[in-house]
ZAMARBA-499753 format. One record per residue (C-alpha): residue in one letter; residue number from 1; x negated, z negated, y negated. Coordinates in steps of 0.02 Angstrom, whole numbers, plus 32768, in hexadecimal, padded with zeros to 4 digits. Layout:
N
  type  seq    px    pz    py
     A  NUM     X     Z     Y
...
//
This chain:
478
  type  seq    px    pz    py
     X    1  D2E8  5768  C441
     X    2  D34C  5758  C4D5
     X    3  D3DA  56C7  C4C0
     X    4  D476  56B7  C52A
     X    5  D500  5641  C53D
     X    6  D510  55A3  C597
     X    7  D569  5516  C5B8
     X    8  D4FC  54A9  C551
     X    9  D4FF  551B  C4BE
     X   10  D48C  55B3  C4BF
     X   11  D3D7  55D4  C520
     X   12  D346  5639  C4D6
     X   13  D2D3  5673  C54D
     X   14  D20F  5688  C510
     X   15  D1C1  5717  C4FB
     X   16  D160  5712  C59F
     X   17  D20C  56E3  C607
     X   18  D267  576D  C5BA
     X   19  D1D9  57F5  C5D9
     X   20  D1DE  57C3  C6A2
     X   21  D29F  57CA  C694
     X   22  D2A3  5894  C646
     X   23  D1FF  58B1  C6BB
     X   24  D268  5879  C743
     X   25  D2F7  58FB  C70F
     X   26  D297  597D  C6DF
     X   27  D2AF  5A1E  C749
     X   28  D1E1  5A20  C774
     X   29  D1DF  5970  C7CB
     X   30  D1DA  5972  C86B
     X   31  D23D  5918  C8EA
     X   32  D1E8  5887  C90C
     X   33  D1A4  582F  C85F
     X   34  D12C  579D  C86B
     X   35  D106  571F  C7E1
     X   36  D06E  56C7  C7EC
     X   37  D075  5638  C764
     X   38  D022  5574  C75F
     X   39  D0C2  5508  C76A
     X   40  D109  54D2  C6B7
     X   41  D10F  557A  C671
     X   42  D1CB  5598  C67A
     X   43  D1F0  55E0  C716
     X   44  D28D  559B  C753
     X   45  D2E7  55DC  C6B5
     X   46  D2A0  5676  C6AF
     X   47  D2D7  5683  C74F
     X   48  D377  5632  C736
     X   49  D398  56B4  C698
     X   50  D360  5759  C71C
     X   51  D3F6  571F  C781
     X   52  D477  5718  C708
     X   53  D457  57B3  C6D3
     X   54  D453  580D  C783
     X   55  D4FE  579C  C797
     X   56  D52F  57FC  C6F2
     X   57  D50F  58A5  C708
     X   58  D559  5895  C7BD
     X   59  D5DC  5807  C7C5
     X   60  D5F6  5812  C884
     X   61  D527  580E  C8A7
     X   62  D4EC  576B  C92C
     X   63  D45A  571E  C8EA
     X   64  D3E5  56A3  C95A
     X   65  D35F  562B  C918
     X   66  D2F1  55D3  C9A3
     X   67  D2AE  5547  C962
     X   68  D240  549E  C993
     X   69  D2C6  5420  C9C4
     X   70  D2A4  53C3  C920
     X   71  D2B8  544C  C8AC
     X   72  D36A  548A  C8E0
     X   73  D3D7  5407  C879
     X   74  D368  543A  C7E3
     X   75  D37F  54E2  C7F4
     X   76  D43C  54C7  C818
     X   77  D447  5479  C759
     X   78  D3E9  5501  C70B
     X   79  D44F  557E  C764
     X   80  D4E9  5505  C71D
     X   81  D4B6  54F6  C660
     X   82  D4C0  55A9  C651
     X   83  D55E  55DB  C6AC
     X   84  D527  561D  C759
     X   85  D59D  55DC  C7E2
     X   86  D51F  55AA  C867
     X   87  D526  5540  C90F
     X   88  D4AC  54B9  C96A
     X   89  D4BA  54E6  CA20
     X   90  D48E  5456  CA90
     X   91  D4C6  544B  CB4D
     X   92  D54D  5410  CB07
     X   93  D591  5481  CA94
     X   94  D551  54FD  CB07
     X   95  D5DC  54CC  CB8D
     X   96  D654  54B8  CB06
     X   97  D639  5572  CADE
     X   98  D632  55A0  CBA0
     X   99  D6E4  555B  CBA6
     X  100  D722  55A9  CB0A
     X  101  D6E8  5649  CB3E
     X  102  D73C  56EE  CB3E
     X  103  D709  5766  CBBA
     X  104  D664  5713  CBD6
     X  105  D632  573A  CB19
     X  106  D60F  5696  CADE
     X  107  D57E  56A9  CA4C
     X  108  D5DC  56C0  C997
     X  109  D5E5  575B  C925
     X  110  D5B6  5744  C880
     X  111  D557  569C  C888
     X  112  D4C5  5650  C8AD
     X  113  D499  55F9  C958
     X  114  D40A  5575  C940
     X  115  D3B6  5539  C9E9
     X  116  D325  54F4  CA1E
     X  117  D2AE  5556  CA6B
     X  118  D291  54D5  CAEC
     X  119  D34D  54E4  CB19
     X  120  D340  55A4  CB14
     X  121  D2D4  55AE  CB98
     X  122  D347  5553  CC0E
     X  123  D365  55DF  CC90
     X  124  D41B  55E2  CC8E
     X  125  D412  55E2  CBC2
     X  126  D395  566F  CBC4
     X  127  D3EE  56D1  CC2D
     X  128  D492  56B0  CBAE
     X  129  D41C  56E9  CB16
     X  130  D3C6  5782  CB62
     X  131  D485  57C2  CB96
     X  132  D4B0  57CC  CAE3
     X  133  D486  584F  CA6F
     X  134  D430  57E0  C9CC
     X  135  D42D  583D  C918
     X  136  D39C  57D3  C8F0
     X  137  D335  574F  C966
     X  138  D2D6  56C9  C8E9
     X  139  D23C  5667  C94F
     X  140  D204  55E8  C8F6
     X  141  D15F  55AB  C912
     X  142  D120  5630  C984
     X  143  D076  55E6  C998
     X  144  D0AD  5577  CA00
     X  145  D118  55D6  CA73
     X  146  D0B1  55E8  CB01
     X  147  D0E4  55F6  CBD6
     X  148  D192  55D0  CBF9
     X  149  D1C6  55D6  CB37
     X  150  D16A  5677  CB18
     X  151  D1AA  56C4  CBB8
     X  152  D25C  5697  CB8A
     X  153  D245  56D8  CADB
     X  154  D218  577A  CB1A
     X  155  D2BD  5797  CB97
     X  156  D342  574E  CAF8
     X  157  D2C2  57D1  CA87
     X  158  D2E2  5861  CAEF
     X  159  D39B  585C  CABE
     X  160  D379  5850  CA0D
     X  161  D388  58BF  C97B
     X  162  D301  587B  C913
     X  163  D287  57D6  C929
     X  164  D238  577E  C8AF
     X  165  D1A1  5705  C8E7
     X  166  D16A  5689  C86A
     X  167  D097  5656  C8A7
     X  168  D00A  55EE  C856
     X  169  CF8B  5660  C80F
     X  170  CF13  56A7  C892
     X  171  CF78  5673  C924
     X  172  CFA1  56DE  C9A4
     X  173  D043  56F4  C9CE
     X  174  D0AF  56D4  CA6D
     X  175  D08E  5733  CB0A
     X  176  D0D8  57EC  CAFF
     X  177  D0D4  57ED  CA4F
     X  178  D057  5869  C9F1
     X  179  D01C  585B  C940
     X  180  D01A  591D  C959
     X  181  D0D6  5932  C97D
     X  182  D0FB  58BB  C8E1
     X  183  D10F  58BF  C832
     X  184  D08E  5840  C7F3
     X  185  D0B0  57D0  C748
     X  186  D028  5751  C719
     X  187  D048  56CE  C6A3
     X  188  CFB3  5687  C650
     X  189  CFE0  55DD  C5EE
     X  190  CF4B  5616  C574
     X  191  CF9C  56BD  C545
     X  192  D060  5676  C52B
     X  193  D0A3  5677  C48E
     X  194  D160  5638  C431
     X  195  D1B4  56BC  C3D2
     X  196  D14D  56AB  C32F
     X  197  D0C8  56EB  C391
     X  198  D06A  5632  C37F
     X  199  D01A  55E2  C441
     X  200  D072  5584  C4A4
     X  201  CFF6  551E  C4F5
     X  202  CFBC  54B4  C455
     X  203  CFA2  5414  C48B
     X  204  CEE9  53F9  C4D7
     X  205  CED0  53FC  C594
     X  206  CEC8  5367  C5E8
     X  207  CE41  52F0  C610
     X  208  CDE9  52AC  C6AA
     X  209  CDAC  51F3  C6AF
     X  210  CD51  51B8  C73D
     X  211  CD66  510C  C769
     X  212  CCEC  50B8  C7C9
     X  213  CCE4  501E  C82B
     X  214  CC69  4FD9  C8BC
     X  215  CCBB  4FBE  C96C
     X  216  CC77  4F15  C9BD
     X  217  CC06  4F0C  CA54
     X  218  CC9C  4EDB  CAC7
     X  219  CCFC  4F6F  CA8B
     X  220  CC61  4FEF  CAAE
     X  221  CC58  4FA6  CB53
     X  222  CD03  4FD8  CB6E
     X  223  CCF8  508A  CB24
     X  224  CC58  508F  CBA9
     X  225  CCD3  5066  CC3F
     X  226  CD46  50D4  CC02
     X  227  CCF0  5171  CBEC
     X  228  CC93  5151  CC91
     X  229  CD39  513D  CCE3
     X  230  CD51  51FC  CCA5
     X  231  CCBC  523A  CCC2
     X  232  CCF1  521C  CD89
     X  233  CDA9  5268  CD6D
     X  234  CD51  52ED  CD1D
     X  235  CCCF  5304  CDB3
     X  236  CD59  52E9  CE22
     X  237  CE01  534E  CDCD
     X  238  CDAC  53D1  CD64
     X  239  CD6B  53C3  CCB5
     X  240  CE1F  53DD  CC79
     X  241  CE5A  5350  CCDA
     X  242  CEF9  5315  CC63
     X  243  CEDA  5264  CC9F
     X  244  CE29  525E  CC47
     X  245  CE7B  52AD  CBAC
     X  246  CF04  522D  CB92
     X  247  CE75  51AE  CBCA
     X  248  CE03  51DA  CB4C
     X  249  CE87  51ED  CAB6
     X  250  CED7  512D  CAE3
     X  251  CE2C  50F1  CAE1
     X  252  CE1B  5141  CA1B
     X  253  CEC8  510E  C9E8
     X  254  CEF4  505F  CA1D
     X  255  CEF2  4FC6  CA8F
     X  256  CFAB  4FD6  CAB1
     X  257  CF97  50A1  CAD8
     X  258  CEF9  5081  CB4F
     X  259  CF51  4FEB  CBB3
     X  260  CFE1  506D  CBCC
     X  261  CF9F  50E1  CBEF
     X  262  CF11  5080  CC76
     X  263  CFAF  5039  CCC3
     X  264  D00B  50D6  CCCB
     X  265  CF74  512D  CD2D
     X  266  CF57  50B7  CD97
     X  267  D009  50C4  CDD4
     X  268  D015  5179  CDDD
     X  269  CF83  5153  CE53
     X  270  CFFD  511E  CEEA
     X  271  D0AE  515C  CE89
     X  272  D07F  51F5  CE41
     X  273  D0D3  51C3  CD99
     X  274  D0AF  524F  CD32
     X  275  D026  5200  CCA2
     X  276  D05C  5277  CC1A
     X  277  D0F5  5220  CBDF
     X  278  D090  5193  CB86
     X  279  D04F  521C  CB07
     X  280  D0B0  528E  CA95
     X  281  D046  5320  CA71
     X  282  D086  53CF  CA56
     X  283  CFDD  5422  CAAE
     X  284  D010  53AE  CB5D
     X  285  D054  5461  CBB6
     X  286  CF95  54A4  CB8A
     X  287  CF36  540F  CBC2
     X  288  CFAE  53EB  CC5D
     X  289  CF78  54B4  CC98
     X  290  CECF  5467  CCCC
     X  291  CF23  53E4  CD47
     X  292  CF01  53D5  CDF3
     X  293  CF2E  53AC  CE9D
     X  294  CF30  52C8  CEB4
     X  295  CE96  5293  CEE1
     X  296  CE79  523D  CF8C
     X  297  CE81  518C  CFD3
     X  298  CDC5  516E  CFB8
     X  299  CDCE  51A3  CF04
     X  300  CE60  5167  CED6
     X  301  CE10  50A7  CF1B
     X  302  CD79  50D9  CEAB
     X  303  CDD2  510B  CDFE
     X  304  CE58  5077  CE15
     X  305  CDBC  4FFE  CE1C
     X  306  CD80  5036  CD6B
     X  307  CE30  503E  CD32
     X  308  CE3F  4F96  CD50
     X  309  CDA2  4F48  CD02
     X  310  CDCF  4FA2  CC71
     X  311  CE6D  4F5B  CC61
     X  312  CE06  4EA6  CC92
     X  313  CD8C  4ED8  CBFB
     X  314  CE10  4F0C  CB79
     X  315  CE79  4E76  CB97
     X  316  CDEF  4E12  CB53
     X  317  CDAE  4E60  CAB6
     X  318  CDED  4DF4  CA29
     X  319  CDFE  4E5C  C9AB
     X  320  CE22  4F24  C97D
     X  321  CDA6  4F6A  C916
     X  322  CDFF  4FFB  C8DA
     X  323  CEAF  4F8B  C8CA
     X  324  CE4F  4F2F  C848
     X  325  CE0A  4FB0  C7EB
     X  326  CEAB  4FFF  C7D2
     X  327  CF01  4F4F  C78A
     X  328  CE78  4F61  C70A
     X  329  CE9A  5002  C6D9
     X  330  CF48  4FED  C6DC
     X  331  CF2B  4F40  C661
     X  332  CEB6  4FA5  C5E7
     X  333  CF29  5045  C5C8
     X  334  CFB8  4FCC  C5B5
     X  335  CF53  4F88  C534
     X  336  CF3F  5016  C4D3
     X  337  CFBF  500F  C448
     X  338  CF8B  50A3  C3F8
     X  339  D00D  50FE  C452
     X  340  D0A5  50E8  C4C5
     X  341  D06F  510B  C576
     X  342  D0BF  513D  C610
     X  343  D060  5123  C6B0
     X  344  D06F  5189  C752
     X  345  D010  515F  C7F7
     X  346  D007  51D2  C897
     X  347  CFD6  519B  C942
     X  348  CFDB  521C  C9DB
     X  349  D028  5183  CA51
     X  350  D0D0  5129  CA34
     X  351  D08A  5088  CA7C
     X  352  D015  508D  C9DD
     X  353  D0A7  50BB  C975
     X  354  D0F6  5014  C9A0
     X  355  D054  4FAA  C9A3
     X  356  D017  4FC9  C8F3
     X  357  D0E1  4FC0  C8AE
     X  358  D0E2  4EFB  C8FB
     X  359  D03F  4EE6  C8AE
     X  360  D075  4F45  C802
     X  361  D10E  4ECD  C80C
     X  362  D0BD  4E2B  C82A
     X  363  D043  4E61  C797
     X  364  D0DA  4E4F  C72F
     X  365  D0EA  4F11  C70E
     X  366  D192  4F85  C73C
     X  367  D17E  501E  C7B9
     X  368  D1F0  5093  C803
     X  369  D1D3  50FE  C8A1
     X  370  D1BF  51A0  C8D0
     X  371  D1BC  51E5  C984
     X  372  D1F6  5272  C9ED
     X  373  D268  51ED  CA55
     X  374  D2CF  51CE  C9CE
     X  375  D37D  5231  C9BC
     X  376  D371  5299  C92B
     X  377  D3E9  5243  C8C1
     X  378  D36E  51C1  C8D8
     X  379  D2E6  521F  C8A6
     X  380  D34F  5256  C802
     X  381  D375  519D  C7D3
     X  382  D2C4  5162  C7DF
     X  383  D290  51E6  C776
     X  384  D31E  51C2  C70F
     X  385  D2E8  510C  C6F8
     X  386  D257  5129  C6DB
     X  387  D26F  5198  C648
     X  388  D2F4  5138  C5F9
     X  389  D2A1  5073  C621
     X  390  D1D6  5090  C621
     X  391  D16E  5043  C6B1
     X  392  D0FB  509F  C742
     X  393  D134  512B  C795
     X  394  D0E8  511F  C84D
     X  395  D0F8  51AE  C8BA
     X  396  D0B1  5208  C93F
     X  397  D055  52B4  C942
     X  398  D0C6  5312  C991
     X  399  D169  52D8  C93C
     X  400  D137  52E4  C891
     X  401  D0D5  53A5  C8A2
     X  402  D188  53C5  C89F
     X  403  D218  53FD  C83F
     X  404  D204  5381  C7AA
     X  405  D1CA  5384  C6FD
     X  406  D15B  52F4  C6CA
     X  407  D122  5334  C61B
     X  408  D139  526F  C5DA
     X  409  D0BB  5238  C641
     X  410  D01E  5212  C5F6
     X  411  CF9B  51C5  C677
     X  412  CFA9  5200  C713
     X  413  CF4B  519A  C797
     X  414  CF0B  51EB  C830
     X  415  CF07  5164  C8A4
     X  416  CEED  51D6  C925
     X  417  CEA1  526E  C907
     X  418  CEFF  5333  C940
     X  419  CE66  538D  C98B
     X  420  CECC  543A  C999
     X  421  CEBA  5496  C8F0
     X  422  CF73  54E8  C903
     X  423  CFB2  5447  C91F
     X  424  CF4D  53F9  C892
     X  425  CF73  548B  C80E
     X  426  D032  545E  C851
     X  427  D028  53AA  C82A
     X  428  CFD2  53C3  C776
     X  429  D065  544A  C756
     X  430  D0E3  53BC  C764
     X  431  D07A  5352  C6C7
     X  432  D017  53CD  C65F
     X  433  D0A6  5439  C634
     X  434  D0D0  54B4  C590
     X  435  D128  5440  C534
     X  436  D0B9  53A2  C538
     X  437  D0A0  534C  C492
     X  438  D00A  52F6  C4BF
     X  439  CF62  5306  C51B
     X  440  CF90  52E1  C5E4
     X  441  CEF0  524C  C61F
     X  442  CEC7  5259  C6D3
     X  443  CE77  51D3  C73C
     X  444  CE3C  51D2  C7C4
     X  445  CDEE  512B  C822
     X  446  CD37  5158  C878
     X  447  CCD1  50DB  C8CB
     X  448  CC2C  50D9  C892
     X  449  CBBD  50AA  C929
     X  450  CC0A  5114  C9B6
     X  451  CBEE  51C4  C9CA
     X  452  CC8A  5209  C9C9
     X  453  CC8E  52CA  C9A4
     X  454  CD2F  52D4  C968
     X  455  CD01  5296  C8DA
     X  456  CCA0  532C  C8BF
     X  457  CD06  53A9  C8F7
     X  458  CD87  5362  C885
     X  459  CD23  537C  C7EC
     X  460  CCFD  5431  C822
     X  461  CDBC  5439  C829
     X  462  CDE7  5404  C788
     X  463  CD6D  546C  C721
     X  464  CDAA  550E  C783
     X  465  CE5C  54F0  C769
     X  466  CE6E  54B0  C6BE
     X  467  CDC0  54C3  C67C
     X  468  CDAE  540B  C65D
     X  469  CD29  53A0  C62A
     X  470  CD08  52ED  C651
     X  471  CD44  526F  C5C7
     X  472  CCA4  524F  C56F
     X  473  CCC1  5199  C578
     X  474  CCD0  5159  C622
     X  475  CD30  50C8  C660
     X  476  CCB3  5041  C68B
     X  477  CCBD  4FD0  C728
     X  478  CCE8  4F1A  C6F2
//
């Protein structure tokens, strides 16, 4: 058993943290050690426990973690309940350094400097990082470090000592990193014990329901203009075109999302606004790779056109179908006083984020937000009120696959529905987590006369990740 002191008392790491800690140490690792774990499993104090004892063993040793931006306060209060002096560097704090500075050295000895890894790869901070000779370089979510990130990570690597990169199981990892050079541990949830030698991972896994509802005739005619509005973008821009993508996912989400998002391309037509902003999604660098050059004048007339009887067409549909469905839901699990429940409802678009809180709120019900715009302080207190009050946690996709732990939740609604299985397996990480005292429902709203393969693929998702089954008694549409 592995315990060590803290400022909150003591810490016991579990058998599977403390066997990557010595595996770490152990004269026959290599330099480069990657961890490939589901999220939930532990990581950030395992990792948290391998730095104190570098900082330990060698008091003057510079430790880096490179984080997602949400993840860096959390790691700065693990780092603080066990004693390891450590350092958020922002622009900021970053000049403030630069100033203090003594003979241009300006990263500290035996501490840890937290950063995002979007802030890392800032040329003048990369060039900062890669100048300084690192005992140990932490990356954090390597699966996602990919381009600019991953070519930043390499340059600040080369000047390292040792790296540790923590990936999703059977992800690859960033660009100039081999499995072959590395040290591999795999944690499988299944095969984690506590110290009596008993599982971890007691608690069944969760369960899908699939809620259906019927979209009217108005509202198919819509989804018809739509899609045939990006079948031309498409024809015209490539079959990556990122304005079809962020087309196609308003349409599934919301009124609010689509209207934004129709307004917002049709005046990127004759601004060049870039589209992307109305959508938080962490795959946008992938999908904005198969963007091309602005289409011409004739086009342009052509697309703007449909735009604009779309917008006519959704401005008069009375009522949203899926809005609905999810009000029922949302007054039947309330009902349920079998349990107390905790609701949590992801959208990939802020506009939705803010169109089903006003219609949560007029419905009499409390909600609290979640989105990447938000300070993280912000962030912290909604989280924070959440736990302590009750109510619906609403947040986007991107914001909540990171950095938090949501193990009170227990329906998650997937108002929108993550069609990347990293980012997926991320979001589920945050929820179904070791630790979890009862069975995590998911739900996900699917309309039932519209072929929409996502659906599908979904399904296919679910079973491979968590080897779920469909709850054997569906919700029914009212």
């Amino acid at each position: 058993m592995n315990t060590n002191g803290g400022k909150s008392g003591f810490y016991t790491l579990l058998p599977h943290q403390t066997a990557f800690v010595e595996t770490f140490f152990s004269p026959a690792t290599k330099r480069i050690v990657m961890l490939r774990s589901v999220v939930g499993l532990g990581k950030t104090m395992a990792l948290a426990a391998l730095s104190r004892r570098l900082l330990f063993e060698k008091s003057m040793a510079r430790v880096l973690i490179l984080v997602p931006s949400a993840l860096r306060f959390h790691f700065a209060e693990m780092l603080g309940n066990i004693d390891i002096p450590s350092t958020i560097v922002d622009r900021y704090r970053f000049r403030e350094m630069l100033d203090s500075a003594v003979a241009g050295d300006i990263w500290p000895y035996g501490a840890v400097s937290v950063l995002s890894m979007d802030f890392a790869k800032k040329p003048d901070i990369t060039k900062s990082l890669a100048a300084t000779n690192w005992d140990l370089l932490i990356a954090e979510e390597g699966h996602w470090i990919r381009g600019a990130r991953a070519d930043a990570l390499r340059r600040i690597g080369s000047s390292a000592a040792r790296i540790v990169l923590t990936l999703l199981p059977n992800s690859d990892p960033p660009d100039a990193f081999s499995a072959d050079e590395a040290t591999i541990v795999e944690w499988h949830r299944e095969q984690l014990v506590d110290h009596d030698g008993k599982p971890l991972d007691v608690i069944p896994r969760p369960v899908w329901h699939e809620i259906p509802f019927s979209i009217s005739p108005a509202e198919l005619n819509l989804r018809e203009i739509v899609r045939d509005l990006c079948r031309i973008l498409k024809d015209i821009m490539g079959s990556k075109s990122l304005q079809a993508v962020l087309l196609l996912r308003s349409l599934e989400s919301s009124p609010a999302a689509l209207e934004g998002a129709l307004q917002r391309f049709t005046l990127s037509l004759t601004t060049k606004n870039d589209i992307e902003q109305s959508m938080e999604s962490m795959e946008e660098e992938e999908i904005a790779e198969g963007l091309t050059n602005q289409m011409d004048h004739s086009n342009a007339e052509k697309v703007t056109e449909i735009a604009s009887q779309a917008l006519q067409e959704l401005n008069a549909i009375p009522e949203d179908s899926k809005l609905s469905a999810l009000m029922r839901l949302l007054d039947q699990l309330d009902e349920d006083q079998r349990q107390p429940r905790r609701f949590c409802i992801l959208t990939y678009f802020r506009g939705t984020l803010y169109y089903l809180a006003e219609e949560i709120k007029a419905h009499g019900m409390t909600s609290h937000k979640m989105h990447g715009g938000m300070p993280d302080e912000d962030r912290i207190q909604s989280l924070t009120d959440f736990s302590q009050n009750g109510g619906i946690l609403i947040g986007t996709i991107s914001a909540m696959a990171e950095g938090f732990s949501l193990a009170e939740v227990t329906d998650l609604i997937l108002y929108d529905i993550p069609g990347n299985p990293g980012l997926l397996q991320q979001i589920l990480g945050r929820f179904d987590r070791i630790g979890r005292r009862i069975q995590l429902q998911i739900h996900v709203l699917a309309p039932s006369n519209s072929s929409d393969s996502s659906i599908a693929a979904f399904r296919v998702l679910l079973r491979d990740l968590l080897s779920m089954q469909p709850s054997p008694q569906q919700s029914h549409e009212e």
